[in-house]
C-alpha positions as CSV (number, residue, x, y, z in Angstrom):
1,X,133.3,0.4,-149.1
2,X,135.4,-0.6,-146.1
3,X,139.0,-0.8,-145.6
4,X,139.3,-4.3,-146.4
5,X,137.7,-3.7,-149.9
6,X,140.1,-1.3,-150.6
7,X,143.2,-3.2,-149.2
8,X,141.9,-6.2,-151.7
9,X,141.6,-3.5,-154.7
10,X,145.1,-2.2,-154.3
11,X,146.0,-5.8,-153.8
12,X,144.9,-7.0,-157.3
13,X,146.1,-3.7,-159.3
14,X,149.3,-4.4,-157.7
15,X,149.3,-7.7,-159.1
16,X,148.1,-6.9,-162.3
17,X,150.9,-3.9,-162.8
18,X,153.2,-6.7,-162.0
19,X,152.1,-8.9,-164.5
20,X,152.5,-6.6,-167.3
21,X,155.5,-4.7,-166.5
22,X,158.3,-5.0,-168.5
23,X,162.4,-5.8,-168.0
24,X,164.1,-3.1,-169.9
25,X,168.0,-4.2,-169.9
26,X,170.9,-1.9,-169.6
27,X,172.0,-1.0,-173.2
28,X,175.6,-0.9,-173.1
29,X,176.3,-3.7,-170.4
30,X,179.9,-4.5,-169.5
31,X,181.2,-8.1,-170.0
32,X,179.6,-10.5,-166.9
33,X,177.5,-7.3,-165.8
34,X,174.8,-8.7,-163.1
35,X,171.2,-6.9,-163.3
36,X,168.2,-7.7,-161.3
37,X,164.7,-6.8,-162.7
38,X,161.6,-5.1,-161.2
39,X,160.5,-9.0,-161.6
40,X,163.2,-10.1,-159.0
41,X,164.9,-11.9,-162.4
42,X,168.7,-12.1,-162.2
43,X,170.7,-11.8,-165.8
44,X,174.1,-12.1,-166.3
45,X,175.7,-10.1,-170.0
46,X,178.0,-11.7,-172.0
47,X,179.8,-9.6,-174.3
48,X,181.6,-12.1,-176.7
49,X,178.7,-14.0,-177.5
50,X,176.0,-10.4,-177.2
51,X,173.7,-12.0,-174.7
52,X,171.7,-12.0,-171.6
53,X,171.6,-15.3,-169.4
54,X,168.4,-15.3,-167.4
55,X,169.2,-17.3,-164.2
56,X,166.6,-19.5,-163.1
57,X,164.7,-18.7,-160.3
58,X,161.1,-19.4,-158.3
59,X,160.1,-15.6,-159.7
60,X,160.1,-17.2,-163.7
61,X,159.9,-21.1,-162.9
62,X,163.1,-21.9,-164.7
63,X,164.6,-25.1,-164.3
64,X,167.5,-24.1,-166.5
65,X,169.3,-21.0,-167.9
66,X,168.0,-19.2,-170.9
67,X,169.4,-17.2,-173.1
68,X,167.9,-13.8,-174.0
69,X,169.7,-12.3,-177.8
70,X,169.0,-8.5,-177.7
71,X,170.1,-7.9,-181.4
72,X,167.4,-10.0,-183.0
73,X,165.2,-10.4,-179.6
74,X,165.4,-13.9,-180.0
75,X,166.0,-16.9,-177.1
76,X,167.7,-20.1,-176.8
77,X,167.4,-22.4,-174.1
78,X,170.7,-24.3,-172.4
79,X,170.9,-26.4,-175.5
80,X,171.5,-23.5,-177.6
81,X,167.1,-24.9,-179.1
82,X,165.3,-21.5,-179.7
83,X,162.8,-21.3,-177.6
84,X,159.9,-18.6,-177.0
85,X,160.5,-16.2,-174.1
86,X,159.7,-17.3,-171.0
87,X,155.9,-17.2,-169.9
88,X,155.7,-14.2,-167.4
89,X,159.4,-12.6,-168.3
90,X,158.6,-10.0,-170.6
91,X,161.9,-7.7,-172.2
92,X,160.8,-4.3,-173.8
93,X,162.9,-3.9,-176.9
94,X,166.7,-2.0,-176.1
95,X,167.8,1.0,-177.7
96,X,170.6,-1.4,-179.7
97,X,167.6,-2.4,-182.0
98,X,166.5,1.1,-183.2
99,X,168.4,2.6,-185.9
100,X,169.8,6.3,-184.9
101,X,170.8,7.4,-187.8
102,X,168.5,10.3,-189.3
103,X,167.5,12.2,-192.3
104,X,168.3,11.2,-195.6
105,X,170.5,8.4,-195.8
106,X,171.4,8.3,-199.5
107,X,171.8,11.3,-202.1
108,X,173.9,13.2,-199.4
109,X,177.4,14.3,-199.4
110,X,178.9,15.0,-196.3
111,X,181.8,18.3,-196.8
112,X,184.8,18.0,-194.5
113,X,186.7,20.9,-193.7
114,X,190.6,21.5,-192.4
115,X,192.6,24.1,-191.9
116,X,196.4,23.6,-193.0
117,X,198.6,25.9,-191.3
């Protein structure tokens, strides 16, 4: 193979790694926190209403702003319609979705202890 066959091989797995990488969003954003993706997507946080605005850009072909819920992973477009994601923007699920509690949850008693002095 010559260098050109190579250069069109990196070429296409560069592609294809683009095509199915994944956004993962900060999981404690501050109120209007700004974060750019891997994608080249812009979001925008908003902490009263606990949800990502996905600007609209030539990287997703968005004519307006949607609205990405991390809580339930759901998406509304600028009418507040849910909508399915975007074709080609793709969010792994946050940390906010997992539960962290662990081991048993019921049939335990939890023992405090003080010292009075």
């Amino acid at each position: 193979m010559n260098k050109r066959h190579y250069l069109v091989a990196a070429m296409c797995l560069m592609t294809l790694a683009a095509c199915t990488q994944k956004t993962e969003l900060p999981e404690n954003p501050k109120d209007k926190e700004e974060y750019r993706d891997s994608q080249g997507n812009s979001w925008i946080y908003n902490a009263m209403l606990m949800r990502w605005a996905l600007m609209p850009s030539l990287a997703n072909g968005l004519s307006t702003t949607h609205y990405y819920y991390p809580q339930s992973g759901s998406w509304t477009d600028a009418n507040g319609t849910r909508v399915n994601a975007p074709s080609g923007v793709k969010v792994s699920p946050s940390g906010t979705s997992k539960s962290k509690s662990r081991g048993n949850v019921f049939g335990t008693t939890r023992r405090s202890f003080s010292i009075h002095g």
